[in-house]
VMD Tcl script that builds the backbone (N, CA, C; Angstrom):
set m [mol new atoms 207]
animate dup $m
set s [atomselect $m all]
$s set {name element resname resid chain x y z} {
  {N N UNK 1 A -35.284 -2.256 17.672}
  {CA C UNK 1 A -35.045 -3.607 17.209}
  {C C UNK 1 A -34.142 -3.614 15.972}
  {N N UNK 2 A -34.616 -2.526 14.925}
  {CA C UNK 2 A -33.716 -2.364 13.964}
  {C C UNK 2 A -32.400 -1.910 14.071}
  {N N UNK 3 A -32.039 -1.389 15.341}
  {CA C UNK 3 A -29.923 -1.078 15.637}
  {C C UNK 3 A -30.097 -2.439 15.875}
  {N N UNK 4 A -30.755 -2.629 16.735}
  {CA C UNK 4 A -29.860 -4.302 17.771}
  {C C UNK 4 A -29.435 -4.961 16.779}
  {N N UNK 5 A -30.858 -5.511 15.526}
  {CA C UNK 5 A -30.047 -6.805 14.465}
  {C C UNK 5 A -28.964 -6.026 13.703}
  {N N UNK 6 A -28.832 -4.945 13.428}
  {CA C UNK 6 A -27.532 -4.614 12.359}
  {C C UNK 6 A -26.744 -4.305 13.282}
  {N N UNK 7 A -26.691 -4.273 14.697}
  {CA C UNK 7 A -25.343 -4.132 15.262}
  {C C UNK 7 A -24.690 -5.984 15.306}
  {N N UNK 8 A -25.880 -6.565 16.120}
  {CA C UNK 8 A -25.783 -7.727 15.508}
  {C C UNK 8 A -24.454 -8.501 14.696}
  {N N UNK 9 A -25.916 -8.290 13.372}
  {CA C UNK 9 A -24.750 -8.869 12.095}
  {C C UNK 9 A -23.801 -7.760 12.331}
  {N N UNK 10 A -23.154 -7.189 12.033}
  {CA C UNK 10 A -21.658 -6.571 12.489}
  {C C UNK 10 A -20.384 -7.232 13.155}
  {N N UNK 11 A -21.555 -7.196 14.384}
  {CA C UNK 11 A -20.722 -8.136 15.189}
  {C C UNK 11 A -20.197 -9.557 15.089}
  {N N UNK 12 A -21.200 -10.033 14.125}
  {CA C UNK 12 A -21.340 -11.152 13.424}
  {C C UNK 12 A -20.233 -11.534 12.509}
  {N N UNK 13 A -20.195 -10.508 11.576}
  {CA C UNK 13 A -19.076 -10.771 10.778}
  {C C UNK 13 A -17.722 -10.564 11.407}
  {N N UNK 14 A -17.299 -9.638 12.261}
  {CA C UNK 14 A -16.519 -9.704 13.350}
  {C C UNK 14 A -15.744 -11.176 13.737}
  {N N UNK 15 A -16.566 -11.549 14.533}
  {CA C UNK 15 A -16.885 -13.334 14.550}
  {C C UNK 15 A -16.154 -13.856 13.663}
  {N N UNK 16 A -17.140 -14.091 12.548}
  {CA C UNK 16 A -17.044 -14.834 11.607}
  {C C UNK 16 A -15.127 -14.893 11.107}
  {N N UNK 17 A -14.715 -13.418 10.633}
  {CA C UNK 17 A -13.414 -13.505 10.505}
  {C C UNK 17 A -12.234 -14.032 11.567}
  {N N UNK 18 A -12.974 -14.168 12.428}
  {CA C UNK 18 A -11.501 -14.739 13.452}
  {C C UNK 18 A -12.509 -16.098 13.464}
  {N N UNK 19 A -13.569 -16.451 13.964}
  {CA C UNK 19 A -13.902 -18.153 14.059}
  {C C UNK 19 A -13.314 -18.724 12.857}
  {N N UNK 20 A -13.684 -18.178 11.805}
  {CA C UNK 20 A -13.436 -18.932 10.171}
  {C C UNK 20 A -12.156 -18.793 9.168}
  {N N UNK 21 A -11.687 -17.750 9.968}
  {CA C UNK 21 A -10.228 -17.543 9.152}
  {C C UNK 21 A -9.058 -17.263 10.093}
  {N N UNK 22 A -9.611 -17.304 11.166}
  {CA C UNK 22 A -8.658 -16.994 12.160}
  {C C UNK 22 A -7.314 -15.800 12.220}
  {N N UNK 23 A -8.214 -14.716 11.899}
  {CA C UNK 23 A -7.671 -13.596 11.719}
  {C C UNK 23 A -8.926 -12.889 12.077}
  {N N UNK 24 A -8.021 -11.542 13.276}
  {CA C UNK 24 A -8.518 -10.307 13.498}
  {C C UNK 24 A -7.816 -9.029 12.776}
  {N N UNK 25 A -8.810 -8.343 11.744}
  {CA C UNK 25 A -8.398 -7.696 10.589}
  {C C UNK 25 A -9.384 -6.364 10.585}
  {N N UNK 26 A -10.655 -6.358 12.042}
  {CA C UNK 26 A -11.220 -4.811 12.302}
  {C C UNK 26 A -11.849 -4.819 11.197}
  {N N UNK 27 A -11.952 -3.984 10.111}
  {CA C UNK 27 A -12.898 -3.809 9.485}
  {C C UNK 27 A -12.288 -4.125 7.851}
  {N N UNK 28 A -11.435 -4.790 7.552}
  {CA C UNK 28 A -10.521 -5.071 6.160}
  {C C UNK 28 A -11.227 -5.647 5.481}
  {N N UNK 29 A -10.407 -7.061 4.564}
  {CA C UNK 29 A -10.603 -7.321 3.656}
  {C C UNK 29 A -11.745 -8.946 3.904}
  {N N UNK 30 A -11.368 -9.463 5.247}
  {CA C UNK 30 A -12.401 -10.613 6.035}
  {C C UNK 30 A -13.727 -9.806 6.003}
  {N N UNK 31 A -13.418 -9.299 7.102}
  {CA C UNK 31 A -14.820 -8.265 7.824}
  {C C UNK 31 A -15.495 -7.948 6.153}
  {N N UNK 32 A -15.394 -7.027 5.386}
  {CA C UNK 32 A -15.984 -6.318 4.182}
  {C C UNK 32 A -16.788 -7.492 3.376}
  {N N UNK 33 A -15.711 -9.025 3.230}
  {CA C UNK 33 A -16.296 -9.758 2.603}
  {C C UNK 33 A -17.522 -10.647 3.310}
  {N N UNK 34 A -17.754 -10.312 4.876}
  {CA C UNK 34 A -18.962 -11.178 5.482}
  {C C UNK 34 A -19.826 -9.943 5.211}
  {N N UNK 35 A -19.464 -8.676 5.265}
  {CA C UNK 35 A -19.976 -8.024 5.062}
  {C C UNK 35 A -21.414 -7.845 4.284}
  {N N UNK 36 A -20.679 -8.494 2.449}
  {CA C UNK 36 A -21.030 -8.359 1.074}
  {C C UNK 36 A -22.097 -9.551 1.467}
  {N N UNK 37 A -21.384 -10.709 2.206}
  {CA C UNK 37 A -22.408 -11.933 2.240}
  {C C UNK 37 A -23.290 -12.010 2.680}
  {N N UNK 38 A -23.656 -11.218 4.076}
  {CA C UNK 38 A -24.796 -11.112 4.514}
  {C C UNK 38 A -25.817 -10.091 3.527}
  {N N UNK 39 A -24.871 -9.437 3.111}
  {CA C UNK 39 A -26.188 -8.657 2.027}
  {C C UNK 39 A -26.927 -9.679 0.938}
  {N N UNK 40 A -25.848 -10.321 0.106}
  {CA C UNK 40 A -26.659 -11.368 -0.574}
  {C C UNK 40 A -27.662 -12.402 -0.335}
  {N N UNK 41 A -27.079 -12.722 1.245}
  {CA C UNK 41 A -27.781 -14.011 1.771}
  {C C UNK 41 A -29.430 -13.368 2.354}
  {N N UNK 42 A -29.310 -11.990 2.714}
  {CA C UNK 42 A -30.417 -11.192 3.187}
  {C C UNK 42 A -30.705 -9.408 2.396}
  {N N UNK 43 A -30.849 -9.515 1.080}
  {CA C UNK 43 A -30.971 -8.979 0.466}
  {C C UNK 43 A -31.693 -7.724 0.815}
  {N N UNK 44 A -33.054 -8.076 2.044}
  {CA C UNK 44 A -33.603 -7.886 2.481}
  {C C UNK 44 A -33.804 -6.500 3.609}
  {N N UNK 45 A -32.199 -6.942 4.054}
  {CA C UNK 45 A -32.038 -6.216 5.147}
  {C C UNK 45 A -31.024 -4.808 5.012}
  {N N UNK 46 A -30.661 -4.088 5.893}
  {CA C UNK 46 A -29.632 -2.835 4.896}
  {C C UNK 46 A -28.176 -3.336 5.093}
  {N N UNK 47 A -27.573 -2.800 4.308}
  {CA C UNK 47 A -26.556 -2.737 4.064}
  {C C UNK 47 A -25.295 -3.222 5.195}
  {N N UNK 48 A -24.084 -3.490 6.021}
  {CA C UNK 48 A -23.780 -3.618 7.171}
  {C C UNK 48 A -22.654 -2.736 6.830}
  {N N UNK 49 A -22.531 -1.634 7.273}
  {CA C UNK 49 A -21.281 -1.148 7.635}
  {C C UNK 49 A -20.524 -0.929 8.433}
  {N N UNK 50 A -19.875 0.236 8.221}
  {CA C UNK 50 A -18.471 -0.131 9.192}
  {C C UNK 50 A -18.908 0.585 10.386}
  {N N UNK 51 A -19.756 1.863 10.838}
  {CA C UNK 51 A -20.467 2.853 11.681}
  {C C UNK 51 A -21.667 3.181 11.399}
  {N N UNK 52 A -22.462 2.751 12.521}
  {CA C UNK 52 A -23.411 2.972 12.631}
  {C C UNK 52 A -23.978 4.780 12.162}
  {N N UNK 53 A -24.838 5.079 11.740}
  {CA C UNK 53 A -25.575 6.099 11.483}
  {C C UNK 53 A -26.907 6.715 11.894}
  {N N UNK 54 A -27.071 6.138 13.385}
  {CA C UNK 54 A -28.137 7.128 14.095}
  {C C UNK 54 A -27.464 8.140 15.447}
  {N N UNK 55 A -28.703 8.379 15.591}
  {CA C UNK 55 A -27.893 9.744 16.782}
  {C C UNK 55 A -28.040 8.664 17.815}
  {N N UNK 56 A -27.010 8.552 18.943}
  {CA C UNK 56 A -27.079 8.585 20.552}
  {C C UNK 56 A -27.258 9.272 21.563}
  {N N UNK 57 A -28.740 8.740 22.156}
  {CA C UNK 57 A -28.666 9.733 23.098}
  {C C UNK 57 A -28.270 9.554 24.594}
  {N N UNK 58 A -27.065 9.817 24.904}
  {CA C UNK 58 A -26.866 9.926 25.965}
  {C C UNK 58 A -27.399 9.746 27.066}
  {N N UNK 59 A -27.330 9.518 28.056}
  {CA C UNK 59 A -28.116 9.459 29.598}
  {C C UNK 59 A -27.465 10.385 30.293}
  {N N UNK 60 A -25.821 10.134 30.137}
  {CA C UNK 60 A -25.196 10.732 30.790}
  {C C UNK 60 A -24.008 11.229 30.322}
  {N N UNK 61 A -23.523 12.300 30.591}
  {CA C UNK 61 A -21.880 12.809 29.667}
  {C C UNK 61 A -20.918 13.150 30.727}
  {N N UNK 62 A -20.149 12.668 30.237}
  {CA C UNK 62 A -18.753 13.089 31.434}
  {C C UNK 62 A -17.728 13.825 30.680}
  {N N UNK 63 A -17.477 14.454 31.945}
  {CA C UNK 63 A -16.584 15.841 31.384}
  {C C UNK 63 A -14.973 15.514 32.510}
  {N N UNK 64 A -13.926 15.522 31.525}
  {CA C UNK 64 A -12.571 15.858 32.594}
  {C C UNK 64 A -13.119 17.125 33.326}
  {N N UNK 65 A -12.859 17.238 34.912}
  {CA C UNK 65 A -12.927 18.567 35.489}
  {C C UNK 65 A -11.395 19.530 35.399}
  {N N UNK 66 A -10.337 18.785 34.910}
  {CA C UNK 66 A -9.142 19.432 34.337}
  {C C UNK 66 A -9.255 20.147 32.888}
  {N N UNK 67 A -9.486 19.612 32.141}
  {CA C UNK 67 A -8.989 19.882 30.926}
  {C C UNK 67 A -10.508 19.718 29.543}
  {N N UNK 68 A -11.487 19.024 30.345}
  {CA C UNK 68 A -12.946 19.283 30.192}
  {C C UNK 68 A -13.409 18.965 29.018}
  {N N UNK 69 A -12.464 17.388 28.575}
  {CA C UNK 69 A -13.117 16.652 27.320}
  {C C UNK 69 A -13.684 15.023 28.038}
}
mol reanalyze $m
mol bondsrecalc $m
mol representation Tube
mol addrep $m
């Protein structure tokens, strides 16, 4: 539950910079500042950055059978 809401807000601020400023800017100077806001507005919650920081675990991995990345 705790990835889903901070992928979430992420995604959120995402959003937010193209609904509200109408600019797509990835992770700049929009994105950083919904960033800062959701921390203030939810003090509460961690931090939102730019990459996530848990492990994935896979189900499944695929491999080129050429060249084998």
């Amino acid at each position: 539950a705790d990835r889903l809401r901070d992928t979430l807000i992420h995604e959120v601020c995402h959003a937010a910079t193209w609904l509200i400023n109408g600019v797509r800017d990835g992770h700049g100077r929009f994105w950083r500042f919904y960033a800062r806001k959701s921390a203030m507005i939810h003090p509460e919650l961690p931090m939102v950055t730019r990459c996530h920081n848990y492990e994935i675990k896979y189900k499944f991995i695929y491999e080129c059978v050429l060249c084998k990345t």
